[in-house]
C-alpha positions in Angstrom: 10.6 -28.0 11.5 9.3 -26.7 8.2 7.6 -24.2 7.5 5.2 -23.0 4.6 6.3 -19.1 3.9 4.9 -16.4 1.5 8.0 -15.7 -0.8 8.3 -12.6 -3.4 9.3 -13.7 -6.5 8.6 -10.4 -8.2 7.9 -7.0 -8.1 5.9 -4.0 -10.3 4.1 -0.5 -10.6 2.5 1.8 -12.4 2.2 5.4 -12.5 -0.2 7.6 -14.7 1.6 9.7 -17.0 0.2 12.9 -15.8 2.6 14.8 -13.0 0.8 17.4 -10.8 3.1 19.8 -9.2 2.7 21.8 -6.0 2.9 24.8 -8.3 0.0 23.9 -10.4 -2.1 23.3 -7.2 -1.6 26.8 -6.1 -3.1 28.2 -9.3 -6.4 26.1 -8.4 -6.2 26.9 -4.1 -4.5 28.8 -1.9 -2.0 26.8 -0.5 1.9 27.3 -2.0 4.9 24.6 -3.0 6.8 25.6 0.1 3.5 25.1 2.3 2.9 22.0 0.9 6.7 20.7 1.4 7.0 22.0 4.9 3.8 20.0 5.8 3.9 16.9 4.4 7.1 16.0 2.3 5.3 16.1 -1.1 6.2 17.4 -4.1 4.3 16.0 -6.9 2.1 13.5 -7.7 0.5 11.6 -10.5 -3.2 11.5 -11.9 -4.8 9.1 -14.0 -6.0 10.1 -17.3 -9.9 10.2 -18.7 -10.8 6.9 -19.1 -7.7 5.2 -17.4 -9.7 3.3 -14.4 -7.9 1.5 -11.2 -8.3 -1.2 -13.1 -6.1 0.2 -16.0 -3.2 1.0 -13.0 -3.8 -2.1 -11.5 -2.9 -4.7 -14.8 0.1 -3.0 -15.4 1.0 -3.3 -12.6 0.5 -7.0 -12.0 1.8 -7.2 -15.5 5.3 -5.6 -14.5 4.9 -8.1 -11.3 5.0 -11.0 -13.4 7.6 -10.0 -15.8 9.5 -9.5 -13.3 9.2 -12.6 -11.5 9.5 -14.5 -14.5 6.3 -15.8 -14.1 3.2 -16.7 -16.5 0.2 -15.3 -15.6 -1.9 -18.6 -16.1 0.6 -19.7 -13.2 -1.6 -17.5 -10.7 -4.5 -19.5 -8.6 -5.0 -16.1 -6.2 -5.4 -12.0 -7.0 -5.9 -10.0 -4.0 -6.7 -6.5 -4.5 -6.3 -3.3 -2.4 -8.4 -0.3 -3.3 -10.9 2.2 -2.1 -11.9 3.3 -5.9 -13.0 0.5 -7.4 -14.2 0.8 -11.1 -17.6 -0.1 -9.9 -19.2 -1.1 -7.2 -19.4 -4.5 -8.0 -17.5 -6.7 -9.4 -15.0 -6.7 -7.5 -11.9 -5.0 -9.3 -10.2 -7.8 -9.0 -12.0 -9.7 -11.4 -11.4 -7.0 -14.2 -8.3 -7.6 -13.9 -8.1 -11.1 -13.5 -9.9 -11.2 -16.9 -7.1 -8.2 -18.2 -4.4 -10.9 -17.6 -6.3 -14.1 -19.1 -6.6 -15.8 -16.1 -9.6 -17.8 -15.9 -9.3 -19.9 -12.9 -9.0 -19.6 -8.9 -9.9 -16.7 -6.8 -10.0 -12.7 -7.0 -11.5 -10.1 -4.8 -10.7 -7.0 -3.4 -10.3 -6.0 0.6 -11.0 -2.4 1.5 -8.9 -1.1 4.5 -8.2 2.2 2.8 -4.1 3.3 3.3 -3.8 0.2 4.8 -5.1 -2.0 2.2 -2.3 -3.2 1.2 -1.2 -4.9 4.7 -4.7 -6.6 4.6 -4.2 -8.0 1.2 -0.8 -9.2 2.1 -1.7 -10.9 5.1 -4.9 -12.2 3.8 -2.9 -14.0 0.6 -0.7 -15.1 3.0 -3.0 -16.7 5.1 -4.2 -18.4 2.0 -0.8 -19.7 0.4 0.2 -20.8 4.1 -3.0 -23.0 4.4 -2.5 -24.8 1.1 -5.6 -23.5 -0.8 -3.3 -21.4 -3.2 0.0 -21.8 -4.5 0.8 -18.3 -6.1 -0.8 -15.6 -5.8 -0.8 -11.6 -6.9 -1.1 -9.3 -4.0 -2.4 -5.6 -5.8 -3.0 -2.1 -4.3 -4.5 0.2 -6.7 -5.8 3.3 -6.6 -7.5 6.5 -8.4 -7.9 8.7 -5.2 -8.1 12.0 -7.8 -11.5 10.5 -8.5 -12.8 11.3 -5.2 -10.8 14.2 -3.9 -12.6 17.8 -3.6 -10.3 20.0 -5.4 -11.8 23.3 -3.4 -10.3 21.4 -0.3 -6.4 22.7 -0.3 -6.6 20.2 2.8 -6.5 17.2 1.4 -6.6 17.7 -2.5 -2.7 18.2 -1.7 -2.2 15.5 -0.4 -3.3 12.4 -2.8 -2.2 11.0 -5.9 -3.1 8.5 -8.1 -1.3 4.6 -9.2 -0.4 0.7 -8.1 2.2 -1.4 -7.3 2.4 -5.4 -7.2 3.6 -8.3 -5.5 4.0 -11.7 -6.8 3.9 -14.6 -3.8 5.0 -18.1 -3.7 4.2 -20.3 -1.0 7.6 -21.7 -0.1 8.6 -24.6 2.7 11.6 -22.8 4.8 12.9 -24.0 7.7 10.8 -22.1 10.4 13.2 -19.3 11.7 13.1 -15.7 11.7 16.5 -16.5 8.9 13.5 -17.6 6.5 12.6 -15.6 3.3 8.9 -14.6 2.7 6.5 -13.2 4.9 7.2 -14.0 9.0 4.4 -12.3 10.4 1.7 -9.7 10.0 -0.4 -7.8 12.3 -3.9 -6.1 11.6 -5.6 -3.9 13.8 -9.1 -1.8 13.4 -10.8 0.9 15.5 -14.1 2.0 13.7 -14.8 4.8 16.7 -11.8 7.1 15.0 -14.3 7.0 11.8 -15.0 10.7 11.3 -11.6 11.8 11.3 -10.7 10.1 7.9 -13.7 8.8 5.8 -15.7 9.7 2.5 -18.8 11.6 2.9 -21.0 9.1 0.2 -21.8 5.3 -0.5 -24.0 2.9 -2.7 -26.2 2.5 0.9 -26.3 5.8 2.2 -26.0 8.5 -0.3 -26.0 6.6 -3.3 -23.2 8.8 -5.0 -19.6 8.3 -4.7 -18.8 11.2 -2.1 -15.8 13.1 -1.3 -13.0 12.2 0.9 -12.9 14.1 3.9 -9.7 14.4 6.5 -9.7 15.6 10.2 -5.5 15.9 9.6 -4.5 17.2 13.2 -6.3 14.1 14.9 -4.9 11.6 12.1 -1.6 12.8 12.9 -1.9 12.4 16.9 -3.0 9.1 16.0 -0.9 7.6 13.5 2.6 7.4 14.9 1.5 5.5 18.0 -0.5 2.8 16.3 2.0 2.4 13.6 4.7 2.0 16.4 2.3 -0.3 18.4 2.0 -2.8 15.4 5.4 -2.6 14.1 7.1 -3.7 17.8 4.4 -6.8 17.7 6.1 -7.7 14.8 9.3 -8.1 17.0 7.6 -9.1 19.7 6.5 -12.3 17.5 9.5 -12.7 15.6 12.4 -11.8 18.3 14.0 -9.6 16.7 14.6 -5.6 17.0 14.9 -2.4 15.3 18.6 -3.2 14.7 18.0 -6.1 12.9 15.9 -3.8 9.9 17.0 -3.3 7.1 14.8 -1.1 5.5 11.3 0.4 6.7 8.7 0.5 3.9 5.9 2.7 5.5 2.8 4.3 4.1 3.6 6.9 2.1 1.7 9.8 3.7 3.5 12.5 5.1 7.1 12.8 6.0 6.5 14.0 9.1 5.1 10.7 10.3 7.1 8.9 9.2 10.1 10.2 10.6 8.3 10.4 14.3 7.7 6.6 14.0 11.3 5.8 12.7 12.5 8.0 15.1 10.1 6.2 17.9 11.3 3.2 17.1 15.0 4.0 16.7 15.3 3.1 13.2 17.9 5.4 10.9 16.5 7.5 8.6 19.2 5.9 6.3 17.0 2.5 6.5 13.3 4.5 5.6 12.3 4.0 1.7 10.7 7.9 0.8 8.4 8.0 -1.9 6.1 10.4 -1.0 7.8 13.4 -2.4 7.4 11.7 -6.1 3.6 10.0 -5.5 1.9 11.6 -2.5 -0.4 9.5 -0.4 -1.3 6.9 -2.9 -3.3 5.3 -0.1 -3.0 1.1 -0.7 -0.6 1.6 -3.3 2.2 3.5 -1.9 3.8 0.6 0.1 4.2 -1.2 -3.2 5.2 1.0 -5.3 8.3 2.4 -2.5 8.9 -1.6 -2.3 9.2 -1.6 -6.3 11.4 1.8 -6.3 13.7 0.7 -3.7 14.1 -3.0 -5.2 14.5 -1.6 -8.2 17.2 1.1 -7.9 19.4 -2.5 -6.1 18.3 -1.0 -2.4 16.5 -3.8 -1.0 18.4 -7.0 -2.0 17.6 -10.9 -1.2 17.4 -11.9 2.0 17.1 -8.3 3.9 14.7 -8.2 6.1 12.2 -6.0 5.8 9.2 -4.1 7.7 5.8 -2.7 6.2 3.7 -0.4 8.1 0.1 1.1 7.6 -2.5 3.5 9.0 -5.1 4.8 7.4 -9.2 5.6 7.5 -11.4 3.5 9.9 -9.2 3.4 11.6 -7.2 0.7 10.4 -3.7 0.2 11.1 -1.2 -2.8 10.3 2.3 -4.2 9.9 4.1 -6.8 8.0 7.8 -8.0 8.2 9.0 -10.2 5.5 12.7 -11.4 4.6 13.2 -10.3 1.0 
């Protein structure tokens, strides 16, 4: 039986030039590098300049996606976008960038599921290449989250940083086993009662400013390692396969401490978990692409390892994705 599968052909990020240390945080709130560290795992993280947009991020990005693929941007039908700080409220951010790459043709749009994003994006291009409608497609997270941080908040303002990452995809026939390259399943999952632990206090509808984000951290925590563990053995469940068969764990980069309870849950080694979040902090939708483009990069993740993406973030949404490389 053949199968139509989401392949990667290629890879890229982007990071703003601008490093923010844990030491110049502590000049601005009181909070300390070792505080910070002991917490959460993070130890810098980047901010985007004035005037450098998600947009901005976002293109190069897609651009270093493409060039490494070794693929023409006019070969793209599909951009898929995650972000929470779009450039505008509408149009979609997508579109900008769609337009940044010369593409002038097919479909682009963002999805908002906040740290989770990207998951949504992925499985939503998927859905698209697997049904025919598109052939290749760019799958984006991108995000300026220092653009709506309170920086009197040593809370959260510790905890975010700014940049993108990229995917390119390829629908693919493969043979129909759990042995096939590209995406091989995805799971999404939403719970909007968990709302106020994790949201921005402003919107277009009911404020009509951009807001502040805004973190209940103790209640996220309690939440996040079960539903990342709950979505990540459905992905076995559907697939047949186990913990053992991993190769590498790409989770959301948000603290260390989760994500070493979930490996831990799940009996995967720490030697198979791909860290980031000491370099970026929580880049919210683009932290699972840009750990994916560090550890592909540095010859980690090779062809044909398998895999497994995992999510949680405000809403609350939650999400996994396993893919052979």
């Amino acid at each position: 039986m053949t199968v139509m599968r989401s392949v990667v052909l290629g890879y890229g990020s982007y990071l703003p030039e601008r490093i923010m240390t844990n030491a110049e945080l502590a000049a601005k709130v009181d909070t300390s590098d070792e505080w910070i560290v002991q917490r959460t795992g993070i130890r810098q993280r980047h901010i985007a300049a004035t005037g450098e947009f998600t947009s901005h991020l976002g293109t190069h990005a897609a651009l270093a996606a493409l060039a490494n693929a070794k693929v023409e941007a006019h070969t793209i039908d599909l951009i898929v976008l995650a972000t929470s700080t779009p450039d505008n409220t509408f149009p979609a951010t997508a579109v900008q960038i769609q337009s940044a790459l010369g593409i002038h043709h097919g479909a682009a749009f963002d999805v908002q599921a906040v740290c989770t994003g990207f998951i949504f994006a992925l499985a939503t291009a998927d859905n698209f290449l697997k049904s025919g409608a598109f052939k290749r497609a760019l799958v984006i997270g991108a995000e300026t989250f220092s653009r709506i941080l309170d920086w009197q908040d040593r809370g959260t303002c510790v905890l975010f940083g700014d940049g993108a990452g990229a995917v390119v995809l390829e629908a693919q026939p493969q043979p129909g086993t759990n042995k096939d390259r590209g995406i091989l399943t995805t799971h999404l999952r939403s719970d909007g009662r968990h709302k106020d632990k994790l949201f921005v206090d402003g919107g277009p509808s009911s404020t009509q400013t951009v807001g502040h984000l805004r973190m209940e951290g103790r209640e996220v925590f309690k939440h996040a390692v079960g539903m990342i563990t709950d979505v990540i053995e459905d992905a076995f469940k559907a697939t047949g396969t186990t913990a053992d068969d991993i190769d590498w764990l790409v989770p959301h980069q948000a603290n260390k401490r989760i994500i070493d309870a979930s490996a831990k849950k799940l009996n995967i080694a720490p030697q198979k978990v791909v860290l980031t979040v000491d370099l970026h902090g929580n880049t919210s939708a683009a932290s699972i692409p840009l750990a994916l483009a560090v550890a592909a990069g540095d010859g980690r993740i090779k062809k044909n390892d398998l895999v497994m993406l995992e999510a949680m973030g405000g809403g609350f949404t939650w999400g996994s994705a396993l893919l052979r490389w």
